[in-house]
Residue frames relative to the residue before (quaternion, step in Angstrom):
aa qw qx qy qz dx dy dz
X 1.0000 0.0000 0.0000 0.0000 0.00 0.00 0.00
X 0.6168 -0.6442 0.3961 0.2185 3.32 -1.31 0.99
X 0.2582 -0.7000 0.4106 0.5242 4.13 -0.41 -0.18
X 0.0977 0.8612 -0.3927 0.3074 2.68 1.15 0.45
X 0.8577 0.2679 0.1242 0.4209 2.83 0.27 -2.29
X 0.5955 0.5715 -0.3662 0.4298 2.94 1.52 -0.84
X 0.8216 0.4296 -0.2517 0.2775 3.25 0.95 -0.68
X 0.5966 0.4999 -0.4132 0.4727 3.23 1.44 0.19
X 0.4802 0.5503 -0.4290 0.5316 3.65 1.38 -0.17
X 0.5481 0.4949 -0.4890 0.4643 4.03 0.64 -0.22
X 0.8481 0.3383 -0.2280 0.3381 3.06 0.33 -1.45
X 0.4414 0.5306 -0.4712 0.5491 3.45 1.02 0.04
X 0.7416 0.2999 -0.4435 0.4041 4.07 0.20 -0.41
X 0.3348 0.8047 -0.3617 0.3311 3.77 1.55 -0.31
X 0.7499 0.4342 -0.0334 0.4979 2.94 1.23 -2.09
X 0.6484 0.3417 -0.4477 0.5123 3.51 0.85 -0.49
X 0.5114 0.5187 -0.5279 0.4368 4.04 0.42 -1.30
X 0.8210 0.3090 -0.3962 0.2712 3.92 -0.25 -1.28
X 0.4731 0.4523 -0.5540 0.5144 4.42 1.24 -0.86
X 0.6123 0.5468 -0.4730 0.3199 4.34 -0.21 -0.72
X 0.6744 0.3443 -0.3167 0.5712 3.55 0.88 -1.06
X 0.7762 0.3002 -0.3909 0.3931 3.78 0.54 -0.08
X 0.3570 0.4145 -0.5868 0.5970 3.48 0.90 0.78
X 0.7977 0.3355 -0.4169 0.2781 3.75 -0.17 -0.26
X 0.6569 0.4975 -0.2230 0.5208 3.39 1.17 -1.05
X 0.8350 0.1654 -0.4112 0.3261 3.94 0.05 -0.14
X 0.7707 -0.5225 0.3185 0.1777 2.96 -1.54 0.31
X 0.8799 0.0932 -0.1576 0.4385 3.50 0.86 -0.51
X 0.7804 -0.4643 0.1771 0.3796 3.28 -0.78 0.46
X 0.6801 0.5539 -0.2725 0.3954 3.53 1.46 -0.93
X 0.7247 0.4451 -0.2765 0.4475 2.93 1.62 -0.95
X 0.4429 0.6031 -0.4429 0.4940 3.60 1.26 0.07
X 0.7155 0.5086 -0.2813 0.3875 3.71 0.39 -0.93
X 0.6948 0.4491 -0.1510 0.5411 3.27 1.31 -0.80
X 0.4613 0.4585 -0.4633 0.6019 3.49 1.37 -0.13
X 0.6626 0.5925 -0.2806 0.3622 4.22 -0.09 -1.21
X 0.7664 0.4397 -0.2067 0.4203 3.11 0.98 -1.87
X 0.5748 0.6960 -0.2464 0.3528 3.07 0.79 -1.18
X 0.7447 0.5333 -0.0147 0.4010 3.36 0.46 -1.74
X 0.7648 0.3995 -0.3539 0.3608 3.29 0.37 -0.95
X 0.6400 0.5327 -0.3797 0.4030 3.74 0.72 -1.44
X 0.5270 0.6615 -0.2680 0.4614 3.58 1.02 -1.14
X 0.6431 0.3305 -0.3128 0.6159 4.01 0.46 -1.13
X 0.6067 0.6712 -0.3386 0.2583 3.50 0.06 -0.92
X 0.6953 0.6047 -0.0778 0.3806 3.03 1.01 -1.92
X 0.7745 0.4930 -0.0784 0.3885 2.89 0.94 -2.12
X 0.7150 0.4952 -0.1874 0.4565 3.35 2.03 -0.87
X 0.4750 0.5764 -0.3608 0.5585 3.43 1.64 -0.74
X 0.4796 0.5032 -0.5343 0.4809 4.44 0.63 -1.60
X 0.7966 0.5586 -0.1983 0.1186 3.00 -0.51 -2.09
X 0.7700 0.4227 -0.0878 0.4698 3.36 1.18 -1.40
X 0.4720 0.7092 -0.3681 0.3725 3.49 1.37 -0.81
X 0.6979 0.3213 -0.3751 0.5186 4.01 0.33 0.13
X 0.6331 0.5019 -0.3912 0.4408 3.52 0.98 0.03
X 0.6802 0.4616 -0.2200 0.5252 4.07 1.19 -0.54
X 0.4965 -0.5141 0.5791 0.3922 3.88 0.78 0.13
X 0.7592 -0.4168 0.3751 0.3304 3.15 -2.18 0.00
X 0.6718 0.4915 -0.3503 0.4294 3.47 0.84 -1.15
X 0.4621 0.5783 -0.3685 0.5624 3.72 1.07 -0.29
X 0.7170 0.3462 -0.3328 0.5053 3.52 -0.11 -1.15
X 0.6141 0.5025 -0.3886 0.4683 3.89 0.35 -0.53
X 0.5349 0.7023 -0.2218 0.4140 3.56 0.89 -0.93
X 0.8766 0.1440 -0.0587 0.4554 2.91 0.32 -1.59
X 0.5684 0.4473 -0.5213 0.4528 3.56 1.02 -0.12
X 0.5767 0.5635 -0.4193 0.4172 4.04 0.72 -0.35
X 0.6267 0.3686 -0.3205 0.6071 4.03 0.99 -0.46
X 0.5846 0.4786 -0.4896 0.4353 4.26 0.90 -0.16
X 0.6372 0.5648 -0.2557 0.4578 3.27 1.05 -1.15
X 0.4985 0.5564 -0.3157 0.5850 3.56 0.91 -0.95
X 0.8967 0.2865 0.0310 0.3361 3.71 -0.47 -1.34
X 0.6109 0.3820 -0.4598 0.5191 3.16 1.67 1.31
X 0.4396 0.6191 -0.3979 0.5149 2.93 1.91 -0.68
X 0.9352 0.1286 -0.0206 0.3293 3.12 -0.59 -1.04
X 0.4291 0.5848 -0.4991 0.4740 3.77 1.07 0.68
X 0.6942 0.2928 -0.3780 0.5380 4.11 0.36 -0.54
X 0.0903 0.7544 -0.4537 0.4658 4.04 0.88 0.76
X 0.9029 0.3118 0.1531 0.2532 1.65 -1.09 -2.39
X 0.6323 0.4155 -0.2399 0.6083 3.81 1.36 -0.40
X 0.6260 0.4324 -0.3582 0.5412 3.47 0.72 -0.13
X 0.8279 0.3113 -0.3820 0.2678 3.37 0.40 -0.29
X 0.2913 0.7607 -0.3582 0.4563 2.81 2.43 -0.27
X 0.7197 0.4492 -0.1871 0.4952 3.75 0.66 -1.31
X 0.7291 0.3458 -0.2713 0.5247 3.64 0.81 -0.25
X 0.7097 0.3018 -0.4889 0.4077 3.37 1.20 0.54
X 0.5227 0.5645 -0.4509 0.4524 3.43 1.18 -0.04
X 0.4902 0.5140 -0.3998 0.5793 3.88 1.06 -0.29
X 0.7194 0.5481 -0.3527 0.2401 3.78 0.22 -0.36
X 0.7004 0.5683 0.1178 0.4155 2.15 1.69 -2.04
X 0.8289 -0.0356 0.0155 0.5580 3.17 1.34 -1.27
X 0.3630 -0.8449 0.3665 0.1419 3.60 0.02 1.55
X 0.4608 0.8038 -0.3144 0.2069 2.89 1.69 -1.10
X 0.7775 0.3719 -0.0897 0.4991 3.43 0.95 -1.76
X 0.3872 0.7408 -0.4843 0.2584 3.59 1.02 0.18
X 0.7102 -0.4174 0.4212 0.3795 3.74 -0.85 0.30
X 0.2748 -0.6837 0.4945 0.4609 3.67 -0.33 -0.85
X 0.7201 0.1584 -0.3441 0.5814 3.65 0.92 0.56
X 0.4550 -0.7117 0.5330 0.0479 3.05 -0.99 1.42
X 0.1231 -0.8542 0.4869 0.1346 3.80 -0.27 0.83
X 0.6332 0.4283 -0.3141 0.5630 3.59 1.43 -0.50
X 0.5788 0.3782 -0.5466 0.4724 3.63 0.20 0.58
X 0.5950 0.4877 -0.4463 0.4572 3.93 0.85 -1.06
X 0.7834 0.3062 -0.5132 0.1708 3.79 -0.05 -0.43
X 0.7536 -0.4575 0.3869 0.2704 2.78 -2.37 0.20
């Protein structure tokens, strides 16, 4: 492997090791989701860039089809995460609720 690669594969585990300590360290669910969400496409990215001269073409096709894949459908997948923990648990809501007020 290139240092290339090695080094963007570090820093991609940088990013996941640091959303893990913020799934552990905050406090409410939104801010946990948004630590996860945030992070992963990001590691992904930086590791797929990074690695993509090391897998040939059919690789490089590979991985830009799973980037494409994992932007579409990763801010979703956190939104609905966030609209079920709003269902589920009022507790951590704001004190004014904007997605009941609309019309």
């Amino acid at each position: 492997m290139s240092a290339v690669a090695t080094v963007g594969s570090l820093v991609g585990v940088a990013i996941v090791l640091f959303a893990g300590i913020g799934l552990l360290r905050f406090r409410t669910p939104y801010a946990r989701i948004h630590a996860a969400g945030k992070a992963s496409p990001v590691a992904f990215l930086v590791i797929a860039v990074t690695v993509a001269g090391e897998v040939g073409w059919v690789g490089v096709g590979r991985l830009a089809l799973a980037s494409v894949a994992l932007v579409i459908t990763l801010p979703v997948a956190v939104h609905l995460l966030f609209r079920a923990v709003h269902a589920v648990a009022p507790e951590f809501d704001p004190p004014t609720d904007e997605i009941v007020n609309r019309s």
